[in-house]
C-alpha positions as CSV (number, residue, x, y, z in Angstrom):
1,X,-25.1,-8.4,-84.7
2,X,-21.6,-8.3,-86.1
3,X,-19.4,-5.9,-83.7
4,X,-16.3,-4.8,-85.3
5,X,-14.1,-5.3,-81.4
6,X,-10.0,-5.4,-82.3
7,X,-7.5,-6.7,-84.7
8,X,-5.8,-9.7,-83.2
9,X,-2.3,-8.2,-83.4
10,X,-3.8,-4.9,-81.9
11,X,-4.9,-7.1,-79.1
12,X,-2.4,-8.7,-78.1
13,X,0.2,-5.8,-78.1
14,X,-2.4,-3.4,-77.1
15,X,-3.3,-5.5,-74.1
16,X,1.0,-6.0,-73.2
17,X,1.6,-2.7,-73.5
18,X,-1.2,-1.7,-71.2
19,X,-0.6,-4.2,-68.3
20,X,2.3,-3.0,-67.4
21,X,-0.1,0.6,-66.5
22,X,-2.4,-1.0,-64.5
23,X,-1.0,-4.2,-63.0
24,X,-1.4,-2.2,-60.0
25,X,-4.7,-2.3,-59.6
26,X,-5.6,-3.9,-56.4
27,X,-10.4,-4.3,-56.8
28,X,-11.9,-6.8,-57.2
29,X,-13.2,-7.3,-60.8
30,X,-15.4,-10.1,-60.2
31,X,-18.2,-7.4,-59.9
32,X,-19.0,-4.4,-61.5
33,X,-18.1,-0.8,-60.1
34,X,-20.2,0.6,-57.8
35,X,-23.2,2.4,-60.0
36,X,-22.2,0.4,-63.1
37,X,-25.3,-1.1,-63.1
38,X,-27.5,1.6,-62.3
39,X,-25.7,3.9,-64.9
40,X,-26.2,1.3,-67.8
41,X,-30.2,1.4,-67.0
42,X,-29.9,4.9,-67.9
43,X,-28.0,5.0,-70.4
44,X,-29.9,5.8,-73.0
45,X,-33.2,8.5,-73.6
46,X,-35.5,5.8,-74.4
47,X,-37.3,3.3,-72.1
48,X,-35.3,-0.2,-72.6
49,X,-36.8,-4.0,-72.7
50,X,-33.7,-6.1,-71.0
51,X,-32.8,-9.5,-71.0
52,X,-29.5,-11.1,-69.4
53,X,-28.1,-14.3,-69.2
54,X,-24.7,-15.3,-66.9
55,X,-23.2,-18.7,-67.7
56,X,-21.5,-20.2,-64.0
57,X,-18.1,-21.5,-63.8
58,X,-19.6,-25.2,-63.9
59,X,-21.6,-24.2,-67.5
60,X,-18.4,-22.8,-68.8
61,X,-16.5,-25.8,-67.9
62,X,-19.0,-28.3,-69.3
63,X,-18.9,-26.4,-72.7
64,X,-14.8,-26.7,-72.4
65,X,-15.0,-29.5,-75.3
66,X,-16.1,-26.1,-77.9
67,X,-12.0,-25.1,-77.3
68,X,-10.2,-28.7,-77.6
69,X,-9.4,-30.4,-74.9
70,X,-7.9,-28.4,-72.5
71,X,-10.7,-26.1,-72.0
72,X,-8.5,-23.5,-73.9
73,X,-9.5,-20.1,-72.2
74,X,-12.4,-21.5,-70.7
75,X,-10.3,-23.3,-67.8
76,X,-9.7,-19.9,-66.4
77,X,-13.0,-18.5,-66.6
78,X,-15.4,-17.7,-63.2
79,X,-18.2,-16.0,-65.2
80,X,-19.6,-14.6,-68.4
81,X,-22.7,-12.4,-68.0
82,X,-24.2,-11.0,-71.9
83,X,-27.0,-8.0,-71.0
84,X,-29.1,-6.8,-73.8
85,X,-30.9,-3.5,-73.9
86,X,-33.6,-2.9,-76.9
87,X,-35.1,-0.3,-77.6
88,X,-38.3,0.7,-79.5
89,X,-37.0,3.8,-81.1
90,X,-33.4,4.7,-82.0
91,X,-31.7,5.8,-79.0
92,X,-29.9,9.0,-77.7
93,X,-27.2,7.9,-75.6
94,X,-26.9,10.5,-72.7
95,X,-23.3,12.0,-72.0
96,X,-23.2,12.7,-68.7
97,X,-24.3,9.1,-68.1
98,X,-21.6,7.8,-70.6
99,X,-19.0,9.9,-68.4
100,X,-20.1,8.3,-65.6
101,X,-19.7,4.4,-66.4
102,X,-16.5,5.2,-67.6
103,X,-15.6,7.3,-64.1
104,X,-16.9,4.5,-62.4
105,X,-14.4,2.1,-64.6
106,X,-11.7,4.3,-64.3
107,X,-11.5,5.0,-60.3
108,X,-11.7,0.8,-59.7
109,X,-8.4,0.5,-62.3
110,X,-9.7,-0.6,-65.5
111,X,-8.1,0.3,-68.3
112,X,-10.2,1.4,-70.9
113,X,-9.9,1.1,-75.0
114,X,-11.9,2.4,-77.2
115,X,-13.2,1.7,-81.3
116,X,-10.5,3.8,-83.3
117,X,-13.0,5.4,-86.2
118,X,-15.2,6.6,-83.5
119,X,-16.2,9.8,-84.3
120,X,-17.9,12.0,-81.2
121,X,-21.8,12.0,-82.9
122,X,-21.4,8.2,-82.8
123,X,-21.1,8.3,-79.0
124,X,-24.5,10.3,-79.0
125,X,-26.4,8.8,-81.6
126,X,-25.0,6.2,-83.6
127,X,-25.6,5.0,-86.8
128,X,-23.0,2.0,-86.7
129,X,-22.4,-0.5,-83.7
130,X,-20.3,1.3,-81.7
131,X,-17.3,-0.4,-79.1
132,X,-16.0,0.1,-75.6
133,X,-14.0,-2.1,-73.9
134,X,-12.7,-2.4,-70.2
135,X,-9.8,-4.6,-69.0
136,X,-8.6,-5.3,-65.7
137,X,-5.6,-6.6,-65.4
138,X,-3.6,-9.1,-62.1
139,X,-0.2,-9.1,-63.1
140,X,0.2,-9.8,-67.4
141,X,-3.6,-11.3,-67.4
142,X,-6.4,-10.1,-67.3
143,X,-8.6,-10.8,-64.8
144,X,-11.8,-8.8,-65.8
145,X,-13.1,-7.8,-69.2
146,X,-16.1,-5.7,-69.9
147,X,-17.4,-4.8,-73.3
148,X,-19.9,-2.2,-74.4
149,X,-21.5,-2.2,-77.3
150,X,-24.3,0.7,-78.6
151,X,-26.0,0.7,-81.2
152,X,-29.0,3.2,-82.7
153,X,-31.9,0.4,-81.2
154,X,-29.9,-1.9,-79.1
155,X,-26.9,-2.0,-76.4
156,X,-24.9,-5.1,-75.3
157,X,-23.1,-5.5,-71.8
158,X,-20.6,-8.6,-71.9
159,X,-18.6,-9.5,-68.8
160,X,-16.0,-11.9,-68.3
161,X,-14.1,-12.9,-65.2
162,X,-11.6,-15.0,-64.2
163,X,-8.3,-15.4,-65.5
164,X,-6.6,-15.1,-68.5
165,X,-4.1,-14.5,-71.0
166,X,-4.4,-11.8,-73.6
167,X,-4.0,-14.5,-76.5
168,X,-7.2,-16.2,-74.7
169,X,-9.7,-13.2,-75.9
170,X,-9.3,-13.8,-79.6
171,X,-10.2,-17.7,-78.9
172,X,-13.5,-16.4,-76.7
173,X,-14.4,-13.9,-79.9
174,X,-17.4,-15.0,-81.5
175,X,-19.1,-17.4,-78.1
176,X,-20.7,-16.7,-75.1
177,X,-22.2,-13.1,-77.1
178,X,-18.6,-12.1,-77.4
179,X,-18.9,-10.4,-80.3
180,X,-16.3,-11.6,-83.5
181,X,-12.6,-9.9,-83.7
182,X,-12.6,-8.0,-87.0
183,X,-9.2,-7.6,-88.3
184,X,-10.3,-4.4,-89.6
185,X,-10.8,-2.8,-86.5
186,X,-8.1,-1.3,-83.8
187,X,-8.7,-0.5,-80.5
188,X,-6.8,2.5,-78.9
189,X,-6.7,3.5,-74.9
190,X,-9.4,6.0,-74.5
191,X,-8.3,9.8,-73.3
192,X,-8.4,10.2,-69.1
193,X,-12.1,10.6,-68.4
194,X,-13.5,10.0,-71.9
């Protein structure tokens, strides 16, 4: 599935910009948020098949060879965790649900972006792919990343942790279920609570 995620330039002066917000943010992002998991199960108003697959630190390392040979942004990666939910019929994604992943994001420090042309039906029901993205951030890097992406018969959970430069998340786009950076697209910080 092709998932239109952020223009490189967006990105990386997106991501700067925003660091200095919530470099102090002192959880842990090596798991989710309490309830994450539990609010993702319900996300939607139809029953889901899912499937999940985490690659270890000692996967991602042995795979380091795909970035050159320094293991590019993979030397500073724990874990990468890709969820898939499908469903049978087109989905209704349930507000109140929505609200509360992104509470549950928002009260552990993550900073939270969201796909530009949005409009509020797609958050419902969409008809496109449609993007969230959480960062946490230690310092300039970021230390946990979390990407959302619904679509009218299927939703994807990606997680990344460990550490690493902003730069580093363009080179990850496109492996590991990261979806592709689309120059087309810009990501923008979500509204307090949306």
């Amino acid at each position: 599935m092709k998932v239109r995620l952020v223009a490189i330039g967006a990105l990386v002066l997106g991501m700067a910009g925003l660091s200095a917000v919530a470099a102090d943010a002192q959880d842990d992002p090596t798991h989710q948020p309490p309830g994450v998991s539990e609010t993702l199960q319900g996300m939607a108003s139809e029953h889901a098949t899912h499937t999940a697959v985490t690659f270890d630190r000692e996967m991602l390392q042995s795979m380091n060879g795909m970035f050159g040979d320094n293991g590019g942004p993979v030397a500073g990666l724990n874990s990468i965790t890709v969820e898939n939910y499908r469903y049978h019929e087109p989905a209704f994604y349930v507000p109140e649900n929505f609200h509360a992943l992104v509470l549950s994001y928002e009260h552990a420090g993550w900073t939270h972006l969201v796909d530009q042309k949005a409009s509020p039906r797609d958050s419902t029901t969409p008809t496109r792919p449609l993007t969230d993205l959480w960062l946490h951030f230690k310092g300039t890097n970021v230390d946990g990343l979390t990407v959302v992406v619904r679509g009218p018969k299927q939703m994807s959970v990606i997680e990344v942790s460990g550490i690493l430069k902003p730069l580093d998340l363009v080179h990850l786009s496109g492996h590991f279920g990261i979806p592709k950076v689309d120059p087309s697209a810009v990501m923008v910080p979500a509204a307090p609570g949306k």
